[in-house]
C-alpha positions in Angstrom: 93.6 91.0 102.9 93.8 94.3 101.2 96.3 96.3 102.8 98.4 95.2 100.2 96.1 96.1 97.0 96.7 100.0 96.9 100.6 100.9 95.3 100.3 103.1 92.3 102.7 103.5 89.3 103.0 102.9 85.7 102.6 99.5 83.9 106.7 99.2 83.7 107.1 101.0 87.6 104.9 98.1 89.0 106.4 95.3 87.0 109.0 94.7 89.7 106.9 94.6 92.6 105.1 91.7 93.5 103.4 91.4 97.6 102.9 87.6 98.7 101.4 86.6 102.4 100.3 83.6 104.1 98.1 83.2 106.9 95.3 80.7 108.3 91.7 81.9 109.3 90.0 82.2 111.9 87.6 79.2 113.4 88.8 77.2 110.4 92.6 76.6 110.1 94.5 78.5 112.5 94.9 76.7 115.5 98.2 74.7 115.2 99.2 77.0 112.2 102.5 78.8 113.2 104.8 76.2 112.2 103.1 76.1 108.5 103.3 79.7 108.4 107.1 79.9 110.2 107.7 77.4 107.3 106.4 79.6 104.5 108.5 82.2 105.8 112.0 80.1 105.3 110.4 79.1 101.6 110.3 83.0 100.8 113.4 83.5 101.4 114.7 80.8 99.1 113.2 83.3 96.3 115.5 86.4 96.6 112.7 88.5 98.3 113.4 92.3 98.8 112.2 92.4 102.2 110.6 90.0 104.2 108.1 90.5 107.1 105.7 89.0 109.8 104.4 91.5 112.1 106.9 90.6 114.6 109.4 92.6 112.5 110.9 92.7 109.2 114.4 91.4 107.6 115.4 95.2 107.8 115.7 94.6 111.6 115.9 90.8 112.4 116.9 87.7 110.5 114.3 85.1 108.8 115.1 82.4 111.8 114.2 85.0 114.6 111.2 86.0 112.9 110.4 82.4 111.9 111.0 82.0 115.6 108.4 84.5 116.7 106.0 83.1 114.6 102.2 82.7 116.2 98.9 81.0 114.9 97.6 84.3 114.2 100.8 85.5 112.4 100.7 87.1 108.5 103.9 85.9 107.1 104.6 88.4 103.8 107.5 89.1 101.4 108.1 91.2 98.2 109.5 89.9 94.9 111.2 91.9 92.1 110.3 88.7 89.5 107.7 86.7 87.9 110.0 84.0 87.5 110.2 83.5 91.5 107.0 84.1 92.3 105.8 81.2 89.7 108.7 79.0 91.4 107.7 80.2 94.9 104.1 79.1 94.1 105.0 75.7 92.6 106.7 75.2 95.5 103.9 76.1 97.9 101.4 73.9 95.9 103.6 71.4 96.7 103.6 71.6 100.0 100.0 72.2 100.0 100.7 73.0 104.1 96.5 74.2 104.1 97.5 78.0 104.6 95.8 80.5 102.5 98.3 82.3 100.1 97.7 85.8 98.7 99.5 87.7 95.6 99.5 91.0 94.9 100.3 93.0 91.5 99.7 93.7 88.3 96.5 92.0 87.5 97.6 90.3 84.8 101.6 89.4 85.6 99.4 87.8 88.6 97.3 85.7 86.6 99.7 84.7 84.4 102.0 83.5 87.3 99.1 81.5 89.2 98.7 79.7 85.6 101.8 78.6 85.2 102.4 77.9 88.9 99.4 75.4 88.0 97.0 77.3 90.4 93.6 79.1 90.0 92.7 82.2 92.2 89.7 81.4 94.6 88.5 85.2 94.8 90.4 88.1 93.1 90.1 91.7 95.1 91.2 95.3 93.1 91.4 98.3 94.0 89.5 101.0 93.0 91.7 103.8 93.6 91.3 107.1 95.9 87.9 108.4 95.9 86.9 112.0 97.1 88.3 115.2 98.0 92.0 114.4 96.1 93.3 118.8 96.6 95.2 117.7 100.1 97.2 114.8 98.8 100.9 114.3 98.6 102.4 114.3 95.1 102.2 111.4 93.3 105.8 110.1 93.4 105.3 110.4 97.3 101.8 108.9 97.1 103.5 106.3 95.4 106.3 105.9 98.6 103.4 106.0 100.8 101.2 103.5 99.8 103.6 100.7 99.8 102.9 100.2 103.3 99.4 99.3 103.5 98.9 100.4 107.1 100.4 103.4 106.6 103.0 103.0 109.1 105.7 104.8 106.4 103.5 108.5 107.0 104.1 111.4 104.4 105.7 113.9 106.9 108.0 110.7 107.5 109.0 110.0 103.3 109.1 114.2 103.1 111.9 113.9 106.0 113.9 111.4 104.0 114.0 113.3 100.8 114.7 116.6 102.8 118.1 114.4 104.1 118.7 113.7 100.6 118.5 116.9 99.1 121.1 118.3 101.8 123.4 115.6 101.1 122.9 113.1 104.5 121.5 110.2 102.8 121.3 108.5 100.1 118.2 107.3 98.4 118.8 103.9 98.7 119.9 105.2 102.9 116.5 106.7 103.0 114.3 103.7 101.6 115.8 101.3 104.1 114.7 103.6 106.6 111.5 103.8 105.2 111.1 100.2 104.9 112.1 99.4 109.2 109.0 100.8 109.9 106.4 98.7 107.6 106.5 95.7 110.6 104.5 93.7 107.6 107.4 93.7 105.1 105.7 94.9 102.1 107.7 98.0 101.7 109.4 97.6 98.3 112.9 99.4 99.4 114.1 99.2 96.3 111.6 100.8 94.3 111.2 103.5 96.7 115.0 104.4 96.3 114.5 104.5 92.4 111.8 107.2 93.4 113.4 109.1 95.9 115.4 109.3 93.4 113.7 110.5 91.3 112.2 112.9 93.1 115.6 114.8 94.4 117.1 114.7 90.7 113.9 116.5 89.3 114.0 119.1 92.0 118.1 119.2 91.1 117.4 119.8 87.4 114.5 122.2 88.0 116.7 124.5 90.0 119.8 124.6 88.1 
């Protein structure tokens, strides 16, 4: 799965921002899988995710249970996490289960590896991204790039995260307002709300001290 691969920031930015999913394959593993995955959904929420998701919806529209409830053999179950510290728990726990469903992580290369060692795990195949390639002139700015590309299918569009910081700047929403809007529409739940309000606001108090 790479649809999670593709958020940009600094070092520091992307240090609170780990992706995790589960999901079975195809032929191999998936028939019979939605109570492993429907399972895997409850243990990520025993980690203090940001935002949990599984296609069906996300936890900024429906509880864990319903989604858990919705949950189908071909279901993704994914969830963001602001710490090391939970992910490393969250994959102990998951190794200990050892329910046969593969488990993806996402983030900083390194914080990643670190976190499948101590979790007492090693990666079967490691996937990075390689960044935007080609004609760059018509892209958003970066701080919106970086808004944009935490929802893989791109289901949170520019004109969409331009919208929210137009609210902002007239006073309608807040940032942290905006990002939970932002984050209904990734049905995956890999929007990281919480570091999109830290850029929105960003953004408007730039813009604030440029024109004063």
């Amino acid at each position: 799965m790479t649809h999670t691969l593709h958020r940009r920031g600094t070092v520091k930015e992307l240090e609170h921002d780990y992706v995790v999913l589960a999901m079975s394959s195809k032929d191999v593993n998936r028939e019979g899988s939605a109570p492993k995955i429907a399972e895997i959904l409850e243990i990520f929420s025993k980690y203090h995710p940001v935002i949990c998701g599984n296609v069906a919806g996300n936890s900024m529209r429906m509880d864990i249970p319903h989604m858990a409830e919705q949950t189908k053999d071909n279901t993704v179950a994914h969830a963001v996490f602001r710490s090391t510290d939970d992910v490393i728990e969250l994959l102990r726990e998951l190794r200990e289960k050892d329910l046969g469903v593969s488990i993806v992580v996402s983030g900083l290369f390194d914080r990643v590896g670190s976190c499948c060692r101590r979790a007492g795990l090693t990666p079967h195949t490691v996937n990075v991204s390689l960044g935007i390639w080609g004609n760059k002139k018509r892209l958003p700015s970066e701080d919106v790039l970086q808004i944009e590309t935490m929802c893989g299918h791109n289901m949170v569009s520019v004109s969409l995260i331009e919208d929210q910081i137009d609210k902002i700047r007239k006073g309608r929403l807040t940032p942290e307002a905006a990002a939970r809007r932002l984050a209904r529409n990734c049905h995956c739940g890999i929007f990281n709300w919480e570091r999109a309000a830290d850029i929105l606001r960003r953004i408007t108090e730039k813009e604030s001290v440029q024109n004063s």
